[in-house]
N, C-alpha and C positions, 0 to 999 in steps of 0.2 A: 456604626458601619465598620466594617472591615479594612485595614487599610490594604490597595494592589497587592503591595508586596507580601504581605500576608494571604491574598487568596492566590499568588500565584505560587507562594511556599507550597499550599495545599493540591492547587494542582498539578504540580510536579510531585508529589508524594504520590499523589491517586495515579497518575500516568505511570511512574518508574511499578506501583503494585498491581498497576493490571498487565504492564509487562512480564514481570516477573510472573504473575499467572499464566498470562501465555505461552511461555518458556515452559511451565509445567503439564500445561496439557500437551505442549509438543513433545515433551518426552518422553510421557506416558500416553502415547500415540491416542490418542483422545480427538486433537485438531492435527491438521495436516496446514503447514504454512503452503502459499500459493508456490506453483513452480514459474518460473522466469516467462513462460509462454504467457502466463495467464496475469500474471502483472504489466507484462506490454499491453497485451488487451484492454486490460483499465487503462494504461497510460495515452494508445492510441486514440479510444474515445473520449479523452477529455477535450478539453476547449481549443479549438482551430487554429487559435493564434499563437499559443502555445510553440515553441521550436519541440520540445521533448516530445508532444505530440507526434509532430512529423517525423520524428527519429524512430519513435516507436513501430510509425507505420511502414516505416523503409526497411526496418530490420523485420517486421513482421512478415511485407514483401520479398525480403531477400529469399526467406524460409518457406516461402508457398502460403503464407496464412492471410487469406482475408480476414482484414480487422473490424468487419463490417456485419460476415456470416460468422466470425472465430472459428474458418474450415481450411 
């Protein structure tokens, strides 16, 4: 068996290389990263007890968007 720190060498390699992929399609307009609207989105419907939750939906609110329809 592997020891931790050894599988977690490896998944910090794998994580920093699918980064840096990602970086490559975004500059060769390939993927489009989320715009700020649509990351509140996710953040608004996560878990209720959550504060960032609530924050997301107040700023979502502030903006006219239901986080509910995303309209």
């Amino acid at each position: 068996m592997k020891t931790r720190a050894e599988r977690n060498a490896e998944l910090a390699k794998r994580r920093s290389e699918l980064w840096e992929e990602y970086q490559r399609l975004v500059a060769e307009g390939k993927v489009r990263p989320p715009s700020r609207i649509e990351e509140l989105l996710v953040i608004a419907n996560g878990h209720e007890d959550k504060a960032q939750t609530h924050a997301a939906r107040r700023v979502l609110a502030k903006r006219g968007i239901d986080w509910r329809t995303e309209r």
